[in-house]
VOGU-921662 format. One record per residue (C-alpha): residue number from 1; x, z, y. Coordinates in Angstrom, 1 decimal, decimal comma, m for minus. Each point is the difference from the previous one (the first is absolute). Layout:
N
<site nr="NUM" u="X" w="Z" v="Y"/>
...
% end
This chain:
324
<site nr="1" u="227,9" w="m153,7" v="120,8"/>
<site nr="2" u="m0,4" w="3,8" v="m0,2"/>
<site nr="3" u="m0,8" w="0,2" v="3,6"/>
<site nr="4" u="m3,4" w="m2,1" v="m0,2"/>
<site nr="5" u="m1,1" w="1,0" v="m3,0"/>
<site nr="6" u="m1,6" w="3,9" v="0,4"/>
<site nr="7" u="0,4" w="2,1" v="m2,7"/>
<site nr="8" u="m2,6" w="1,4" v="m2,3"/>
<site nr="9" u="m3,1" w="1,9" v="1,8"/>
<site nr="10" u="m3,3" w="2,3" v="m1,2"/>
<site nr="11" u="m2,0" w="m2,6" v="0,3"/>
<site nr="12" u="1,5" w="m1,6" v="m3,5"/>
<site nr="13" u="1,7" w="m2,8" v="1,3"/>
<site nr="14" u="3,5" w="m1,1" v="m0,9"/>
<site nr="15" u="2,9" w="m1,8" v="1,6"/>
<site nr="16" u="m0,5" w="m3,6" v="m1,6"/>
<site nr="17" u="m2,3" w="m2,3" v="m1,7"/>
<site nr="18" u="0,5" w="m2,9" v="m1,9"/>
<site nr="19" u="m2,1" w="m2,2" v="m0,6"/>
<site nr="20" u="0,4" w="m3,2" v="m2,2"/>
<site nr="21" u="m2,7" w="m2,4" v="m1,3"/>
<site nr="22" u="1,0" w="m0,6" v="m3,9"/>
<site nr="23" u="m0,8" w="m3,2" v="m1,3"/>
<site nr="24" u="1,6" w="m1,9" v="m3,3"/>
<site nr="25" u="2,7" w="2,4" v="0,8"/>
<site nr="26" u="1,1" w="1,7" v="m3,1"/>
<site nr="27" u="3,4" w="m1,1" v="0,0"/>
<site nr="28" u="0,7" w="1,5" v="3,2"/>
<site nr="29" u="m1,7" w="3,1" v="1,0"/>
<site nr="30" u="2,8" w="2,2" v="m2,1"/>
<site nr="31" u="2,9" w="m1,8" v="2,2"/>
<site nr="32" u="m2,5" w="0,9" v="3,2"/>
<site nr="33" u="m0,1" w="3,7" v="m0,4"/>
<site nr="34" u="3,2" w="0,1" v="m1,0"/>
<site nr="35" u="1,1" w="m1,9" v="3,0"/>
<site nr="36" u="m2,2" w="2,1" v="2,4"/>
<site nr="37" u="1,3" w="3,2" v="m1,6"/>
<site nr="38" u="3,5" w="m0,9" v="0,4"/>
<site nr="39" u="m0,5" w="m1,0" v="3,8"/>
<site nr="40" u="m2,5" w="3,1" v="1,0"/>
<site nr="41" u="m0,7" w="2,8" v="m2,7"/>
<site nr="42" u="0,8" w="2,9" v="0,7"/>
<site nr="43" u="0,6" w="m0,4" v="4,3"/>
<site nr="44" u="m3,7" w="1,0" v="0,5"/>
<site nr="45" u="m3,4" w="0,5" v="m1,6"/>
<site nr="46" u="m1,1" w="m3,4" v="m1,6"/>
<site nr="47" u="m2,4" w="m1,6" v="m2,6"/>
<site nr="48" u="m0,1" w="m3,4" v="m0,7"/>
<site nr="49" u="m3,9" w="m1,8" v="m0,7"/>
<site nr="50" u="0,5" w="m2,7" v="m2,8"/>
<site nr="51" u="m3,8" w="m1,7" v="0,3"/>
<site nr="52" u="m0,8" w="m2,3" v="m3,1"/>
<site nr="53" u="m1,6" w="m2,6" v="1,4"/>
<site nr="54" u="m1,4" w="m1,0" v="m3,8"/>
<site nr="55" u="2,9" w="m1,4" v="m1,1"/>
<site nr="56" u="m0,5" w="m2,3" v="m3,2"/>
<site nr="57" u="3,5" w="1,2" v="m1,1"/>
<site nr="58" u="1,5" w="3,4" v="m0,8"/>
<site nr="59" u="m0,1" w="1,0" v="3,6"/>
<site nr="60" u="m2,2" w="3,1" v="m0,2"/>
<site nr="61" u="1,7" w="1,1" v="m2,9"/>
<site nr="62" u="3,4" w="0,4" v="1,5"/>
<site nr="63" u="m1,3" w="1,2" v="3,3"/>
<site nr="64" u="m2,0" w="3,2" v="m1,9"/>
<site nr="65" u="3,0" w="0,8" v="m1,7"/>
<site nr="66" u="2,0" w="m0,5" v="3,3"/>
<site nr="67" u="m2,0" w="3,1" v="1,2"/>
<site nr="68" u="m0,1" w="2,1" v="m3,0"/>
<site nr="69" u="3,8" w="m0,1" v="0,0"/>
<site nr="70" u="0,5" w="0,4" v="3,6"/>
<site nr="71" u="m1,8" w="2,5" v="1,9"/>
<site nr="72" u="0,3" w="m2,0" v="3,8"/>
<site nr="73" u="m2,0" w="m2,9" v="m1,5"/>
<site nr="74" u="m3,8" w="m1,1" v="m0,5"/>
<site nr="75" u="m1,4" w="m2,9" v="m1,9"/>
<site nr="76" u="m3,4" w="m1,2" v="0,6"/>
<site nr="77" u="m2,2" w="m2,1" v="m1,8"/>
<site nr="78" u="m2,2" w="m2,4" v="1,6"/>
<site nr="79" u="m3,4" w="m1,1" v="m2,3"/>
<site nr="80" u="0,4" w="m3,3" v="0,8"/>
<site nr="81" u="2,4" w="m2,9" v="2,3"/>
<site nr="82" u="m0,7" w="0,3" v="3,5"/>
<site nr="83" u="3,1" w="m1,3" v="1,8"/>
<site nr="84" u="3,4" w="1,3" v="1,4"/>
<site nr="85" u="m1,6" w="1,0" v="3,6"/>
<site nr="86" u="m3,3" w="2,5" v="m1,7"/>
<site nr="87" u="3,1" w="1,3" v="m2,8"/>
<site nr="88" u="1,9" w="1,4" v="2,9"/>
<site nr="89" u="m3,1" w="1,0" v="1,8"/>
<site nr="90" u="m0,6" w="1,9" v="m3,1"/>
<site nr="91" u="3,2" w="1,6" v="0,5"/>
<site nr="92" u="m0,3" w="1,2" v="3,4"/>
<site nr="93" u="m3,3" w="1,4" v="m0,7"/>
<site nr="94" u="1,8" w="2,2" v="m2,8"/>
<site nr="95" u="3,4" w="0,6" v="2,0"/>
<site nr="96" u="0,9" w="3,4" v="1,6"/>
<site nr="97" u="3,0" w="m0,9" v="2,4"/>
<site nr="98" u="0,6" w="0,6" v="3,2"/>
<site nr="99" u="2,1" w="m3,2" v="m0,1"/>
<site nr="100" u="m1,7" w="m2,9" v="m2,3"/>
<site nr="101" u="2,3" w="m3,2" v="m1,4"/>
<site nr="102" u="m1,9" w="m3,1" v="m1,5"/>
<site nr="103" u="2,7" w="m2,4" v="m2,4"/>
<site nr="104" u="m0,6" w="m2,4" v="m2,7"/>
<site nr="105" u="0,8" w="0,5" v="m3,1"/>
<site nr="106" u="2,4" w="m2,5" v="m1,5"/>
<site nr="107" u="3,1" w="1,6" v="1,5"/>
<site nr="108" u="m0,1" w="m2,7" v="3,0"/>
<site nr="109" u="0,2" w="2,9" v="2,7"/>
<site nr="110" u="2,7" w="2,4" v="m0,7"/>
<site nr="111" u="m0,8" w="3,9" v="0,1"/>
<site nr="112" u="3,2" w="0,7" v="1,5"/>
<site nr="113" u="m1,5" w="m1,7" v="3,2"/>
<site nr="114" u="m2,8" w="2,0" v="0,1"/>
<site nr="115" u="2,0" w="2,7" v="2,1"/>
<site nr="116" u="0,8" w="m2,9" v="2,9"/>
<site nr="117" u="m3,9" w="m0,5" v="m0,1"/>
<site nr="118" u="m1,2" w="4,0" v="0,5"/>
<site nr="119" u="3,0" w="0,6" v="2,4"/>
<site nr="120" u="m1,9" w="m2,6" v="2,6"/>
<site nr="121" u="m2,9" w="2,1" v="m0,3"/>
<site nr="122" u="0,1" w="2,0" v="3,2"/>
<site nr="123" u="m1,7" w="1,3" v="3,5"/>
<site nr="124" u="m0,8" w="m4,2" v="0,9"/>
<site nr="125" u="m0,7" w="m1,5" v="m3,5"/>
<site nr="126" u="m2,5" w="0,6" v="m2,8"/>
<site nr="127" u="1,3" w="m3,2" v="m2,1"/>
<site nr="128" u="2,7" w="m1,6" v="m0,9"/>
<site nr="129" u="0,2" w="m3,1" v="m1,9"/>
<site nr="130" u="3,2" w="m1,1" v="m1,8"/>
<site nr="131" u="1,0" w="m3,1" v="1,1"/>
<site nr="132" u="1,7" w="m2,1" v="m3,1"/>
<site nr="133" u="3,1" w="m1,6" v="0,2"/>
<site nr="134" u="0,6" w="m3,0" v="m2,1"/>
<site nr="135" u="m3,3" w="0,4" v="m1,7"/>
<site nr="136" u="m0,2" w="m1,0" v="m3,9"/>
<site nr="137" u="m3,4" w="m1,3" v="m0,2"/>
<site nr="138" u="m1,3" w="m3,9" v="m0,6"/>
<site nr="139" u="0,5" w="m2,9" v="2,4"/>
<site nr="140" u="m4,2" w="0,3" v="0,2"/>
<site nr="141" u="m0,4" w="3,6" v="0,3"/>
<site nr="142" u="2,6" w="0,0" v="2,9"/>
<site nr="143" u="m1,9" w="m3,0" v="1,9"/>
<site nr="144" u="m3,6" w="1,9" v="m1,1"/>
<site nr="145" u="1,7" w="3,5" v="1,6"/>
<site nr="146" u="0,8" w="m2,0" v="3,5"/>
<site nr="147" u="m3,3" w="m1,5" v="0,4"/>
<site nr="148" u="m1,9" w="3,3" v="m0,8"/>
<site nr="149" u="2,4" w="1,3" v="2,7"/>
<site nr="150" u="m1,4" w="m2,3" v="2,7"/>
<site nr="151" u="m3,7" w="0,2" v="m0,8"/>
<site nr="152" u="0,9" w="4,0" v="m0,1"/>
<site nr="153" u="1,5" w="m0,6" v="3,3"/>
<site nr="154" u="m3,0" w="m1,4" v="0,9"/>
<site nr="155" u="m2,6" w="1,7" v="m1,4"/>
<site nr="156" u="1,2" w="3,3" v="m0,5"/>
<site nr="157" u="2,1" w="0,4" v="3,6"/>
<site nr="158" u="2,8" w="0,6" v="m2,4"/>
<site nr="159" u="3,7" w="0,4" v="1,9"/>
<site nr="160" u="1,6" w="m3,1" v="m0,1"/>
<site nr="161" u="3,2" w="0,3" v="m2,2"/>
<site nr="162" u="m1,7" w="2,6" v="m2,2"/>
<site nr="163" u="0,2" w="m0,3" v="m3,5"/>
<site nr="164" u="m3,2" w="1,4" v="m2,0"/>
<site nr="165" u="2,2" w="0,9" v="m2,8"/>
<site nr="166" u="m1,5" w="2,2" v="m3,1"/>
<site nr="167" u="2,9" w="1,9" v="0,2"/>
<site nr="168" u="m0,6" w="2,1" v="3,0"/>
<site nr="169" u="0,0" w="4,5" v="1,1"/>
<site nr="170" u="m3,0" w="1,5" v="1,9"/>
<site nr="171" u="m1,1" w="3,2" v="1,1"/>
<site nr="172" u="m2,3" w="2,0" v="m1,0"/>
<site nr="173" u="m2,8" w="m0,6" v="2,7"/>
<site nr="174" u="0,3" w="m3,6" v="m0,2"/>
<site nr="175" u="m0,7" w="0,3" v="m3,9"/>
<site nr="176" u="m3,0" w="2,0" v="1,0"/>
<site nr="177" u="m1,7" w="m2,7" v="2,0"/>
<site nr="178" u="1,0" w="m2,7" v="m2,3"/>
<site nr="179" u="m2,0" w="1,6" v="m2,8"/>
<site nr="180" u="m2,7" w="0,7" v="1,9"/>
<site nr="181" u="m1,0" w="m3,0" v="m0,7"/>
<site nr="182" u="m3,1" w="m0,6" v="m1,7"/>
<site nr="183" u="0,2" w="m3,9" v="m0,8"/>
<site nr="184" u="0,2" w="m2,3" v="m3,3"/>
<site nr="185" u="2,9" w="m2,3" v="1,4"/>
<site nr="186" u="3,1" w="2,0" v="0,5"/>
<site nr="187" u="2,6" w="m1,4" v="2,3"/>
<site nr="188" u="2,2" w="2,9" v="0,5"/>
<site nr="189" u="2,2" w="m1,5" v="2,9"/>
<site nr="190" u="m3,2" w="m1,0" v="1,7"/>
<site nr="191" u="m1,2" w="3,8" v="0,2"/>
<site nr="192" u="3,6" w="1,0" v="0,8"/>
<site nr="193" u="0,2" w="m2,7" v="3,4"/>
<site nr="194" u="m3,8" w="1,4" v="0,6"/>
<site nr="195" u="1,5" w="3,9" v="m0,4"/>
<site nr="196" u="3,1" w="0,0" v="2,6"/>
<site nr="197" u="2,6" w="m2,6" v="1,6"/>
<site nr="198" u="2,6" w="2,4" v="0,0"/>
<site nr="199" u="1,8" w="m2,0" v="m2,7"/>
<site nr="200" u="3,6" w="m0,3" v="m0,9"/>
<site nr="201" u="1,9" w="m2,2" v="m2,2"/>
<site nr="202" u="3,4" w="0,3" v="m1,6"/>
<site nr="203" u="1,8" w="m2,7" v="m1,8"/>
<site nr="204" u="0,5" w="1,4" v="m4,2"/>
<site nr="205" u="1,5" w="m2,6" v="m3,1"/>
<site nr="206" u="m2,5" w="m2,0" v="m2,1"/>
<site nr="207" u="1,0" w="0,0" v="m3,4"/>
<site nr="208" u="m0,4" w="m3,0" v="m2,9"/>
<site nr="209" u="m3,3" w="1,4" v="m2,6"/>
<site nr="210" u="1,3" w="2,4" v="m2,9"/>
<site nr="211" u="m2,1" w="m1,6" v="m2,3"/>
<site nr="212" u="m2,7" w="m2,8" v="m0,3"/>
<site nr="213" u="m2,4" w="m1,9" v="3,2"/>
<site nr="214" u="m1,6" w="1,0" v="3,0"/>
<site nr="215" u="m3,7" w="0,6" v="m0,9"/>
<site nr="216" u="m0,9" w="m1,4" v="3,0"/>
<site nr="217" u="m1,0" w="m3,1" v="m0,4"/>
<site nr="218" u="m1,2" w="m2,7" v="2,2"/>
<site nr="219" u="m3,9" w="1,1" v="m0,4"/>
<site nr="220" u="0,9" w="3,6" v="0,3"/>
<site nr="221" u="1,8" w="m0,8" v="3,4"/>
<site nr="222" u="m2,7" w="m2,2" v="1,7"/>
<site nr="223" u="m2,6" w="2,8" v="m1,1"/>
<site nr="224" u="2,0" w="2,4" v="2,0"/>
<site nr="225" u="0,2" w="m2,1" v="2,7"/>
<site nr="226" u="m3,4" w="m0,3" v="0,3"/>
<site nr="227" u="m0,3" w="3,3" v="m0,5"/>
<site nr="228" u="1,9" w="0,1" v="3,6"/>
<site nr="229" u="m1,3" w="m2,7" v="1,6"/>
<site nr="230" u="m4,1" w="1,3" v="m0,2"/>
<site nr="231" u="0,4" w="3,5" v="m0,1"/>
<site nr="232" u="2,0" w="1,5" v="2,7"/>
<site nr="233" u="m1,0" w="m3,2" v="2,8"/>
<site nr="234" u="m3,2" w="m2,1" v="0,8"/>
<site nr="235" u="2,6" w="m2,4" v="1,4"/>
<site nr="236" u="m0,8" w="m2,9" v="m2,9"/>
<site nr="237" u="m3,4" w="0,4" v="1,1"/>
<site nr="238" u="1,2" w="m0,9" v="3,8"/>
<site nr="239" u="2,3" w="m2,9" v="m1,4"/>
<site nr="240" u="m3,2" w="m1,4" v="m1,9"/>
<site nr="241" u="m2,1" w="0,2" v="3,3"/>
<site nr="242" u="2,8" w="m1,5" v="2,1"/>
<site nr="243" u="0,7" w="m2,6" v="m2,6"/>
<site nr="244" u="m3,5" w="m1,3" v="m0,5"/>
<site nr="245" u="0,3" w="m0,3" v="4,1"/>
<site nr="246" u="2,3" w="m1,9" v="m0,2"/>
<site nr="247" u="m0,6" w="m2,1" v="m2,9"/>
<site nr="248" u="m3,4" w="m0,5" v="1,5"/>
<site nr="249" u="1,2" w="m0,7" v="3,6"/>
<site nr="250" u="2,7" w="m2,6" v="m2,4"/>
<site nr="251" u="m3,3" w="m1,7" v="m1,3"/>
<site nr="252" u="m1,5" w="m0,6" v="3,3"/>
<site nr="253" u="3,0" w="m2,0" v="1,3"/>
<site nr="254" u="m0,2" w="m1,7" v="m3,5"/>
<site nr="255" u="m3,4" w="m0,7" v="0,4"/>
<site nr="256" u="0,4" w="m1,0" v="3,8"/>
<site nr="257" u="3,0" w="m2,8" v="m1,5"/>
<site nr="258" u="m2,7" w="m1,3" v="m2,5"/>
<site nr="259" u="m2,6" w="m0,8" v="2,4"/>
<site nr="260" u="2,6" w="m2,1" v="2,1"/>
<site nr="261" u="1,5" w="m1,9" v="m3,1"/>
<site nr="262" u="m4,0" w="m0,6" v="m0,9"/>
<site nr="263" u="m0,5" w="m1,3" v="3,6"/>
<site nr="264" u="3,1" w="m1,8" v="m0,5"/>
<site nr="265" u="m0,5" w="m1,3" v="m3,5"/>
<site nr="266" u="m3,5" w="m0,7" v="m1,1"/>
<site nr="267" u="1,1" w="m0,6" v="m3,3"/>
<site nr="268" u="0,6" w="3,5" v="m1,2"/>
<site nr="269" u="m2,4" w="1,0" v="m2,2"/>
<site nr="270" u="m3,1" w="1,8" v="1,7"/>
<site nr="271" u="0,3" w="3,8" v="m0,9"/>
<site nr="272" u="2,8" w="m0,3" v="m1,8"/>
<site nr="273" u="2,9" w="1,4" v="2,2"/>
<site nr="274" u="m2,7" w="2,8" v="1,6"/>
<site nr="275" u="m0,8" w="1,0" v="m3,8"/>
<site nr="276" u="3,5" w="0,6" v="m1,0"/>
<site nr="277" u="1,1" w="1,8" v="2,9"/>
<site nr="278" u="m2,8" w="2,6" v="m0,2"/>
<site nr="279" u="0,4" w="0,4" v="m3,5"/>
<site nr="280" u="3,7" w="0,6" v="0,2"/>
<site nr="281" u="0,5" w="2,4" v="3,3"/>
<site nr="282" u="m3,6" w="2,0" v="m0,8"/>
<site nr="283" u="1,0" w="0,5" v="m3,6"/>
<site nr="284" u="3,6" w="1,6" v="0,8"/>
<site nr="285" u="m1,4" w="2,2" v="2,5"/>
<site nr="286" u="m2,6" w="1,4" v="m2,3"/>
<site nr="287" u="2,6" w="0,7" v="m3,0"/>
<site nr="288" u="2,4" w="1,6" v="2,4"/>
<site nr="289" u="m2,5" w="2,3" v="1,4"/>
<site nr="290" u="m1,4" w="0,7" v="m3,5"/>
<site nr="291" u="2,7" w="0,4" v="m1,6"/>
<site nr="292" u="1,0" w="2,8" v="3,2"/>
<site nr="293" u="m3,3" w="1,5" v="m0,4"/>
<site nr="294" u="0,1" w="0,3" v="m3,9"/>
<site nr="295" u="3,4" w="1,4" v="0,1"/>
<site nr="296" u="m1,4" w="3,0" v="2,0"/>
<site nr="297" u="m3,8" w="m0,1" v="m1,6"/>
<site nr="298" u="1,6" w="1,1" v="m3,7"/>
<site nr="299" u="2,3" w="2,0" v="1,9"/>
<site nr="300" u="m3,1" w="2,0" v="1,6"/>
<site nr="301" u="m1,8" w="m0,3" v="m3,5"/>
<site nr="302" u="2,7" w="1,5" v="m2,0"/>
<site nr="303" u="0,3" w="3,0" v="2,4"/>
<site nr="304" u="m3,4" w="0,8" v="m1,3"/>
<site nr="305" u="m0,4" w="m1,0" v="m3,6"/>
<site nr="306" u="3,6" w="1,7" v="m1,0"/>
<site nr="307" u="m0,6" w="3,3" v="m1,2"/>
<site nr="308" u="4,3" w="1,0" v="m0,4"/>
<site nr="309" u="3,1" w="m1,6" v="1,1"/>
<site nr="310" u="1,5" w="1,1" v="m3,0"/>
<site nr="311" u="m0,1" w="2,5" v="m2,6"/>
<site nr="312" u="2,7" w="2,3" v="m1,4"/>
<site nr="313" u="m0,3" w="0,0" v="m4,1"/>
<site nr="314" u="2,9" w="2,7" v="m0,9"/>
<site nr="315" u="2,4" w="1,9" v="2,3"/>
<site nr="316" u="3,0" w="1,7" v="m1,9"/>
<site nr="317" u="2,1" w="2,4" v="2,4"/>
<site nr="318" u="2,8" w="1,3" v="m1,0"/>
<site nr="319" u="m1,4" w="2,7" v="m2,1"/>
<site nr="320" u="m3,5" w="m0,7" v="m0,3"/>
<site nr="321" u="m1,8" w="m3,0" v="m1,6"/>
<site nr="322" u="m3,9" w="m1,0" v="1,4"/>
<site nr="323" u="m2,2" w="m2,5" v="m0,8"/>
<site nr="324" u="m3,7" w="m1,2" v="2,1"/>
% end
């Protein structure tokens, strides 16, 4: 690990960042930097970002007096909820490593892999992803994971076989072009795949939850999906156009069979068959497009009507307390 990880320069940067999203956490975030401290302090230069993502619990609490008792870590304190992806994006705006690790912060990914991650980090790759074994989450998260990973596939030109795990290293320049980015809907693995392909994987444990549930839920996930699906690729634009080919090409065979049977059979009611047809093929063409087209519409709107992506309340740092 030492060998990838450069050591401390005049610019002000340091060996290693942290940086982990805290959300209905309180339970945990002592075990966490006690864990990480026990599998890195002292090898290198480190400081560990705690971001309270407005917890409703005691979250922020513990993580400000996380870093008032340990000089390597920083809490943050978000004004209000905006999500895992913007929390860490929050993060890696604030970090100052060379070397930058994203992990959750239930205890899920061990800090004693985090070495196995940052050793990958050479000459050929930027990234790399852990790859779980034996993963611990529900039966519908698992199946919801595989099917973002085809439309990723897909959409994104993502490697097939890769992962887009939260628990993941990075170098320093990729961090610098992922938070260049300006945008209300954060998808960090999307500006990662957009930064570099130079990206590694290595396989790390997945560990059963210290302590509660997931936060993601199943409105949470499909809002992050969408996030993914309209904001990195105009593909679902494409497959609305292609569709409403084909469903319209569909309707004219349809309509061509109708004629015949009316030919045929006089007694089908005049208009009838013609009426329905239309009605069905023209209406599911014009939701799919518009829904499409609406996806990308709010996501053009919000690009200009959101004044922040998020906005730090408190910082407390080690020795130093601040409030905005």
């Amino acid at each position: 690990m030492a060998n990838n990880v450069p050591t401390d320069d005049p610019a002000g940067l340091i060996d290693l960042s942290i940086v982990v999203p805290a959300y209905r956490s309180e339970k945990t975030l002592a075990a966490l930097v006690a864990a990480i401290d026990a599998a890195i302090g002292g090898r290198f230069s480190l400081e560990l970002i705690l971001v309270n993502d407005r917890s409703p619990d005691g979250s922020w609490e513990v993580a400000s007096q996380l870093a008032r008792t340990h000089s390597w870590v920083r809490a943050l304190n978000l004004r209000k909820n905006v999500g895992q992806h913007m929390a860490i994006f929050a993060g890696l705006r604030e970090c100052r490593g060379r070397v930058i690790v994203t992990m959750d912060d239930d205890l899920q990914h061990a800090p004693a892999d985090i070495p196995t991650l940052v050793d990958a980090l050479d000459a050929d790759h930027d990234v790399c992803y852990g790859a779980f074994h034996g993963r611990k989450h529900a039966a519908w998260k698992i199946l919801g994971s595989r099917f973002n990973d085809l439309v990723a596939t897909w959409l994104l030109e993502k490697p097939k076989g890769l992962y887009l795990s939260p628990f993941k290293a990075m170098k320093r320049g990729v961090r610098d072009e992922v938070v260049a980015f300006k945008g209300p809907a954060i998808y960090l693995d999307g500006l990662i795949l957009s930064a570099t392909s130079r990206i590694a994987t290595r396989t790390v444990g997945h560990h059963a939850r210290e302590d509660g549930a997931s936060g993601y839920s199943l409105k949470k996930s499909i809002s992050l999906w969408l996030k993914m699906a309209t904001s990195f690729s105009v593909a679902p634009l494409r497959m609305a156009s292609l569709s409403g080919m084909a469903i319209s090409a569909a309707g004219f065979v349809f309509a061509a069979v109708i004629v015949v049977h009316k030919l045929l059979d006089p007694n089908v009611a005049v208009g009838w068959s013609s009426l329905i047809v239309a009605i069905l093929i023209m209406g599911g063409v014009q939701l799919l497009a518009l829904g499409a087209i609406g996806e990308y519409v709010g996501r053009i709107l919000l690009n200009f009507t959101t004044p922040t992506q998020y906005s730090i309340a408190e910082r407390v740092d080690g020795t130093s307390d601040s409030g905005q």
